[in-house]
C-alpha positions as CSV (number, residue, x, y, z in Angstrom):
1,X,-23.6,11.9,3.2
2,X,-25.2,12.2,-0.3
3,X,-22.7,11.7,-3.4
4,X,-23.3,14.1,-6.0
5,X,-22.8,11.8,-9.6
6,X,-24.1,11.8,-12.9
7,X,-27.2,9.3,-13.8
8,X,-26.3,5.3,-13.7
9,X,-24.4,3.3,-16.8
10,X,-23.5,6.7,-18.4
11,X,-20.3,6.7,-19.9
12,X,-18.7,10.3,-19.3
13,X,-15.7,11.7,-20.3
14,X,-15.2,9.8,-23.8
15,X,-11.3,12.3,-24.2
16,X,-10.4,11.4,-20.7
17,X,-7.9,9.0,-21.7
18,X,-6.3,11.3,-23.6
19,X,-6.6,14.2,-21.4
20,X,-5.3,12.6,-18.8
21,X,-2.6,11.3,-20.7
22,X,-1.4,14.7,-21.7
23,X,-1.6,15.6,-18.2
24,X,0.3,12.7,-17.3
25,X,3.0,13.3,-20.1
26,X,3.6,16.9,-18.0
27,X,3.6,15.6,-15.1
28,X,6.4,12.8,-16.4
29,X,9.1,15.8,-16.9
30,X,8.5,18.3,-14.4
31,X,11.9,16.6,-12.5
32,X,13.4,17.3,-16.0
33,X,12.2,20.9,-14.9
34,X,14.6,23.4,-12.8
35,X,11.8,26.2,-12.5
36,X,10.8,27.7,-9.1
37,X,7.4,27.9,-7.9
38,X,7.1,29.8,-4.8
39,X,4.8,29.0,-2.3
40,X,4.0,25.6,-4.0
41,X,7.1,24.1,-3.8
42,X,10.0,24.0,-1.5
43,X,12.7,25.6,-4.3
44,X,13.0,24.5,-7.7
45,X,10.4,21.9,-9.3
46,X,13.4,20.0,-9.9
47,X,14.7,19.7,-6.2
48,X,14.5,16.8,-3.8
49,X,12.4,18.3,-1.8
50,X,9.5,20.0,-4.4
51,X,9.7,16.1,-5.7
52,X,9.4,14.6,-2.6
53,X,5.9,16.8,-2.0
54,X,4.9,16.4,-5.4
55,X,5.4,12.2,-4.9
56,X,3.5,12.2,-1.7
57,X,0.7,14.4,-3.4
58,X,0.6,11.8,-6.5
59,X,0.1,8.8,-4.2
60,X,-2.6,10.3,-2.4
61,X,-4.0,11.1,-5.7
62,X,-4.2,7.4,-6.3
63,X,-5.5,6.9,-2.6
64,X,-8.2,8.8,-3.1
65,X,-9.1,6.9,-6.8
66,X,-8.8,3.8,-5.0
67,X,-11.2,5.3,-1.8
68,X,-13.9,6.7,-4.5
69,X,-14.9,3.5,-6.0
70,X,-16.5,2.9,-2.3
71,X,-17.7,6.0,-2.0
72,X,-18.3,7.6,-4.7
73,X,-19.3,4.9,-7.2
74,X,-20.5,2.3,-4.7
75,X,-21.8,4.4,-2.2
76,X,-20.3,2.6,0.7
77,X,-19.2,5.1,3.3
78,X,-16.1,2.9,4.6
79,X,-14.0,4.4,8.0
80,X,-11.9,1.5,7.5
81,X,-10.1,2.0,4.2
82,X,-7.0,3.2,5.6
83,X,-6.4,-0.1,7.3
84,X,-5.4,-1.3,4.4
85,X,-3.3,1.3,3.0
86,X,-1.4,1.0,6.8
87,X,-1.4,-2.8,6.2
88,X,0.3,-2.5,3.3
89,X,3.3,0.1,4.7
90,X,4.0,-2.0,7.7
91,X,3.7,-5.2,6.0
92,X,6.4,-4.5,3.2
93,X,8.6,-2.7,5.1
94,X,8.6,-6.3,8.4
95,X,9.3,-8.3,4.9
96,X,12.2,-6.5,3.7
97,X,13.7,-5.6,7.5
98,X,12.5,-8.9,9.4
99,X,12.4,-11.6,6.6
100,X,15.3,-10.2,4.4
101,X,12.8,-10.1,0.7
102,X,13.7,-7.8,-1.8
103,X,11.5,-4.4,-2.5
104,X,9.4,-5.8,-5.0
105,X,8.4,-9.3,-3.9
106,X,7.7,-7.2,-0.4
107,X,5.8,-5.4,-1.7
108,X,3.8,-8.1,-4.1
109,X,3.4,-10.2,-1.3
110,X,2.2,-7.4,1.1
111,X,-0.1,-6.3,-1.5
112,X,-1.8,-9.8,-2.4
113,X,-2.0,-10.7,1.8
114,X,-4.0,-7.1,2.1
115,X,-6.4,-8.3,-0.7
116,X,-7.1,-11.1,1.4
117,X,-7.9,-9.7,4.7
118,X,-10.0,-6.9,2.7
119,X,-11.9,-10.6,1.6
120,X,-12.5,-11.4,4.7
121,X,-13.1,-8.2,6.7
122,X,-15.8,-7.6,3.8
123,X,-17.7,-10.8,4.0
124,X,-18.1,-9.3,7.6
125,X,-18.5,-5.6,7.6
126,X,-20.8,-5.8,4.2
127,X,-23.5,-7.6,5.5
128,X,-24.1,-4.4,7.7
129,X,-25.8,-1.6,5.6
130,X,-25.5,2.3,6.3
131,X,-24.1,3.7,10.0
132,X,-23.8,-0.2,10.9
133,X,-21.2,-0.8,8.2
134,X,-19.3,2.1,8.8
135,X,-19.2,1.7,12.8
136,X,-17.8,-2.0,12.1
137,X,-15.4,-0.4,9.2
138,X,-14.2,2.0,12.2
139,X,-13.7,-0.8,15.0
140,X,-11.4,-2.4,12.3
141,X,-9.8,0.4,11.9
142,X,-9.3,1.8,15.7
143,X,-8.0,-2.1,16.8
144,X,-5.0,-2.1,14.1
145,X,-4.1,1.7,14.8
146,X,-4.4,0.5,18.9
147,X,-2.3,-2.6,18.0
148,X,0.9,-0.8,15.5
149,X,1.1,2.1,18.6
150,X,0.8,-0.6,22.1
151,X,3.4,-2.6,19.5
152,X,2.5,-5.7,21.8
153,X,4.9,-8.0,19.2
154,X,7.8,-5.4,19.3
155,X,8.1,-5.4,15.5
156,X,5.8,-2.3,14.6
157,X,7.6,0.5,16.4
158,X,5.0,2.0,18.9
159,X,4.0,6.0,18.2
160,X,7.6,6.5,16.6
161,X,6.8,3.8,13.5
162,X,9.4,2.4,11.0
163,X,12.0,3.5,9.2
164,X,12.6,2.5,5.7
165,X,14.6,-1.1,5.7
166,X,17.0,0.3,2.9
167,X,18.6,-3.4,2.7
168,X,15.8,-4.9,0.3
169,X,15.5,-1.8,-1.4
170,X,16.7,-1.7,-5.4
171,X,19.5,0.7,-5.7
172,X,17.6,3.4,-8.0
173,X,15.1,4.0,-5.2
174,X,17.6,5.3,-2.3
175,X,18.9,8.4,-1.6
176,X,18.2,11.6,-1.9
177,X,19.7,12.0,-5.3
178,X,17.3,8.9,-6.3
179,X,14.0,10.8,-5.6
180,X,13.7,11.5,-9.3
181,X,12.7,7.7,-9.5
182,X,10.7,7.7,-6.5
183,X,8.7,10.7,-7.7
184,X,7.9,8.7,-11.6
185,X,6.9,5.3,-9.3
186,X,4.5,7.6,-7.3
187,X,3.7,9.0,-11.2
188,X,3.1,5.4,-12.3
189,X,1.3,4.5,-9.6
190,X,-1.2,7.6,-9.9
191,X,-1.7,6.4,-13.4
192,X,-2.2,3.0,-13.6
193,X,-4.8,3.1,-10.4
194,X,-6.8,6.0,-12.6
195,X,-6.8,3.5,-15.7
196,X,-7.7,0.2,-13.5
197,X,-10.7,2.6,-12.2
198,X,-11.8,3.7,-14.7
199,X,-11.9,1.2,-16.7
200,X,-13.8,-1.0,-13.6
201,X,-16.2,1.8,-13.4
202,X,-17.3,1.5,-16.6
203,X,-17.6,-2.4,-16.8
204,X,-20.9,-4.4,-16.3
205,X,-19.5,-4.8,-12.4
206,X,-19.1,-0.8,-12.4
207,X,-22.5,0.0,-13.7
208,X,-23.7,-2.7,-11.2
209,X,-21.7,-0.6,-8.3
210,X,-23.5,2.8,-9.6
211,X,-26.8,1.0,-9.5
212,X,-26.3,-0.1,-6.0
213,X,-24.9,3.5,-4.5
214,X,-28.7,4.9,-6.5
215,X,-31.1,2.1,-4.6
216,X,-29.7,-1.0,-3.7
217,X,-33.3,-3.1,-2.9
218,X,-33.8,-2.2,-6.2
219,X,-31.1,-3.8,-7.5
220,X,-31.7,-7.2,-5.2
221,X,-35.4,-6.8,-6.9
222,X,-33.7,-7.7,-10.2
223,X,-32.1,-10.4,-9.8
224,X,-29.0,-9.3,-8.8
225,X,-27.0,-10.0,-5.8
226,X,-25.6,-6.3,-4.2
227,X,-23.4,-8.2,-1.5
228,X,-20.9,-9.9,-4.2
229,X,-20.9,-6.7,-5.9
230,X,-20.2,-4.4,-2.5
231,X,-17.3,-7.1,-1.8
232,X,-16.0,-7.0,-5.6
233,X,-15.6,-3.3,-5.1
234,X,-14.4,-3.3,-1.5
235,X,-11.4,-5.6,-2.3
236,X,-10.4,-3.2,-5.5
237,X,-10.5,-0.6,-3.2
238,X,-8.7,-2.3,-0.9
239,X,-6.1,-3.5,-3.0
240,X,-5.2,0.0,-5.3
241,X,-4.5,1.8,-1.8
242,X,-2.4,-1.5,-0.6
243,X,0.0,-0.6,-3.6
244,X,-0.5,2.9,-2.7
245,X,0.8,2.0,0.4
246,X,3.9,0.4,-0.7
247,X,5.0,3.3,-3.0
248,X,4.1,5.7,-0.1
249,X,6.9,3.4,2.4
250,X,9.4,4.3,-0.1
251,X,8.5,8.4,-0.3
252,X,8.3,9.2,3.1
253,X,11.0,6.6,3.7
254,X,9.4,5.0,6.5
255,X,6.1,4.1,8.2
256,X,4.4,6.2,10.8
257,X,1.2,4.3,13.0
258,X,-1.2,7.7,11.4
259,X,-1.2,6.2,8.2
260,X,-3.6,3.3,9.6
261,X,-6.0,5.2,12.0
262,X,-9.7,6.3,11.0
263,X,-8.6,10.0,11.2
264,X,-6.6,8.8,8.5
265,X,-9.7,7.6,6.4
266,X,-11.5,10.7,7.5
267,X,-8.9,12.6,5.3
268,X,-9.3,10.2,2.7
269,X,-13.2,11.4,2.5
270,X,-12.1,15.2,2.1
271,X,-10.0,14.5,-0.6
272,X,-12.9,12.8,-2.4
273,X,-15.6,15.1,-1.6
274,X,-13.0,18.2,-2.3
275,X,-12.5,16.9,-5.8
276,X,-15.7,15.6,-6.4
277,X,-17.1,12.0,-5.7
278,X,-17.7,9.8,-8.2
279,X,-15.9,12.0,-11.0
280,X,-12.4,10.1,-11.1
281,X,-10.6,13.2,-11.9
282,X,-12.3,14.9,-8.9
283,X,-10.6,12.6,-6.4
284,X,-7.0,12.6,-8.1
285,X,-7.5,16.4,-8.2
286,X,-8.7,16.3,-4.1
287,X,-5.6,14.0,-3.4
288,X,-3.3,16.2,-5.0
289,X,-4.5,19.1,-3.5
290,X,-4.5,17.8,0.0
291,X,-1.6,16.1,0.0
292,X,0.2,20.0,-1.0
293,X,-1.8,21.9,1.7
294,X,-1.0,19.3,4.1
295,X,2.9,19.4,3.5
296,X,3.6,22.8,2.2
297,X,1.4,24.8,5.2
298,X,3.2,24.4,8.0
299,X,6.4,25.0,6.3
300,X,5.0,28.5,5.1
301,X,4.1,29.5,8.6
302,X,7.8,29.1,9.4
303,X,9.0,30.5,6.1
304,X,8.0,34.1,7.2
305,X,5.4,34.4,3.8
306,X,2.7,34.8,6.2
307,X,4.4,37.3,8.3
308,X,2.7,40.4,6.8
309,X,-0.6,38.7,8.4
310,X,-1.9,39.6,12.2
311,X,-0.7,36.5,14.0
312,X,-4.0,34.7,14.8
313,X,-4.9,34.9,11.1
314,X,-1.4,33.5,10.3
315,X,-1.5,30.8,12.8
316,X,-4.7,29.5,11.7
317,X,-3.8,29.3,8.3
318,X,-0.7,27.5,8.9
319,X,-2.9,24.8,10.1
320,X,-3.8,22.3,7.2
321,X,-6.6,21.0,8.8
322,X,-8.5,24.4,9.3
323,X,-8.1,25.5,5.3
324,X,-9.1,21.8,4.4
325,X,-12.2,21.8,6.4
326,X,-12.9,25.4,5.3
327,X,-12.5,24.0,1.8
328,X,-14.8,21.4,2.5
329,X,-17.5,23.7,4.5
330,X,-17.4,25.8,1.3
331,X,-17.9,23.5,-1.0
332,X,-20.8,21.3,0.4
333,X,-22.9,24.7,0.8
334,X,-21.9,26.0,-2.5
335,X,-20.7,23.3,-5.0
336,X,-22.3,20.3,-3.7
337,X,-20.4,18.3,-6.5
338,X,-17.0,19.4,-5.1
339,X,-14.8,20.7,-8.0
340,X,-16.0,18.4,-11.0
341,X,-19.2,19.8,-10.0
342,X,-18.2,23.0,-9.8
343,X,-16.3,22.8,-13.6
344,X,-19.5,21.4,-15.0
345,X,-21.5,24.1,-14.1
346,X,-19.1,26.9,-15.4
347,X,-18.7,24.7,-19.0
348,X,-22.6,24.5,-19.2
349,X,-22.9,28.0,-18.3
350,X,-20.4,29.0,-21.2
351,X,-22.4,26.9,-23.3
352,X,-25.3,28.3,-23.3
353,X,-23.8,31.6,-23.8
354,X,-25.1,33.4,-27.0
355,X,-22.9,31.9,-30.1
356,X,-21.5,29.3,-27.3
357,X,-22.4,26.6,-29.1
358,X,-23.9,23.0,-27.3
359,X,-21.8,22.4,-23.7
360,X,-19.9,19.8,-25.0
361,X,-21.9,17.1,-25.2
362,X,-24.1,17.8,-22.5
363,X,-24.2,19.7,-19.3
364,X,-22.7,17.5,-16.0
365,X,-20.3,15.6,-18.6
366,X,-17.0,15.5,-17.7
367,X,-14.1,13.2,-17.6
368,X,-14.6,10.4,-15.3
């Protein structure tokens, strides 16, 4: 699959930081908010559950940053990546229920053991190139999902999964009344993993990545080794969606054997393509958007909002995968560059418009 980006080692986006700390800074007191949004949101934005959907949207926001700096700024089409995001659920949750840690040295722990296995898995799936390094990303992928649902240990659950092990978790993070918190870590954790991005993106190791997802002989014909580089960005990776992981145990409240399976990781890839790969915003903008559809169009087939609709037409779109890959259909015919792309093209149109003045900067800028 191609990945539509901008030319290697430019810097796009110079306001991004502030744009998307604006953004951000909206974000941060919509639970301060008691406004309905129908549709959207179960009830108010302010409610339990409109923050609960919200949460689970921002970590997949920050799931998908963490999946484009394979894809979409190394060029390394992964099937595995949600091994470690599952790795990271499970693992946190057997430390606090089995071993008796609290929340946060769980979750640290879980975190830095998930950077190590994406070490070693690397050294061994990135000295495969193409279709050969995503089939051995897969079979990684397929024999943890095979061994969290045969639960051959009797610690992981089977098909049911985990619930939360409350007794490690810090007081401010339980109950329903608590999901204000909840929702600003999943905030946080959005935020953070878009600044650790972009700022790695836009380091020598970044421009490096960009160089190696363009041609990577060309890159071993200068000097430079691409199979450090590859394994530099597949632990980041790696590592962002481990932490993603560990806010996600504490949304959902649990951990559920899907979260670690390459259908999973095939989602993942929507999201990025959706929003646009390579463009940062893009694949925050593709996790938020899927993470929404996925929670809040089932519920509206049962809500009777679709009712007015002849039933085969309201039973397909009830079905989140069926608007996500119609989403996805439409976009790689029409706006190759998923939304970012798609947003670039309408500011350069408006800038060449008569008295529109330069396109900001250049057409195909855009925040990272």
């Amino acid at each position: 699959m191609s990945v539509a980006t901008g030319p290697v080692g430019r810097v796009r986006g110079g306001g991004a930081l502030p744009v998307a700390a604006a953004v951000v800074a909206v974000l941060a007191v919509l639970p301060l908010v008691d406004v309905a949004v129908p549709v959207v949101l179960p009830g108010a934005v302010s409610s339990p559950g409109a923050l609960q959907v919200l949460a689970v949207g921002l970590v997949f926001a920050g799931l998908a940053m963490s999946y484009d700096v394979l894809f979409g700024y190394t060029g390394l089409l992964s099937f595995g990546h949600a091994l470690f995001f599952g790795l990271a659920v499970y693992g946190t949750n057997l430390l606090v229920g089995e071993a008796g840690l609290p929340y946060a040295v769980a979750a640290a722990l879980a975190v830095a053991g998930t950077a190590i296995c994406a070490a070693l898995l690397g050294a061994v799936a990135l000295r495969a190139r193409g279709v050969a390094f995503a089939m051995v990303t897969l079979a990684f992928v397929e024999a943890f999902a095979i061994f969290l649902v045969t639960d051959p240990l009797g610690v992981t659950g089977g098909d049911e999964g985990l619930a939360l092990a409350s007794a490690g978790v810090p007081d401010a993070f339980r109950g329903v009344l608590n999901l204000r918190n909840t929702y600003w870590l999943a905030l946080a954790f959005a935020a953070v993993t878009f600044v650790l991005v972009r700022a790695a993106t836009a380091s020598t190791a970044g421009r490096v990545w960009q160089a190696i997802r363009e041609n990577e002989d060309r890159v071993e014909l200068l000097g430079i080794r691409p199979l450090p580089c590859k394994l530099l960005a597949f632990v980041v990776g790696a590592t962002l969606a481990a932490a993603g992981g560990c806010v996600h145990l504490l949304v959902v409240r649990g951990a559920n054997p899907h979260l670690a399976s390459a259908d999973f990781t095939l989602a993942l890839l929507v999201m990025v393509v959706l929003g646009g790969a390579g463009r940062l915003w893009g694949a925050a903008l593709g996790g938020l958007v899927y993470g929404l559809l996925t929670l809040r169009l089932p519920a509206l087939a049962s809500s009777g909002v679709l009712d007015g609709l002849p039933g085969p037409v309201a039973r397909v779109l009830a079905e989140p995968l069926f608007v996500l890959g119609a989403l996805f259909v439409l976009l790689v015919l029409f706006a190759p560059g998923g939304a970012a792309g798609a947003v670039d093209r309408v500011s350069a149109a408006l800038g060449r418009r008569p008295g529109g003045g330069p396109a900001g900067g250049g057409a195909g800028r855009g925040p990272a």
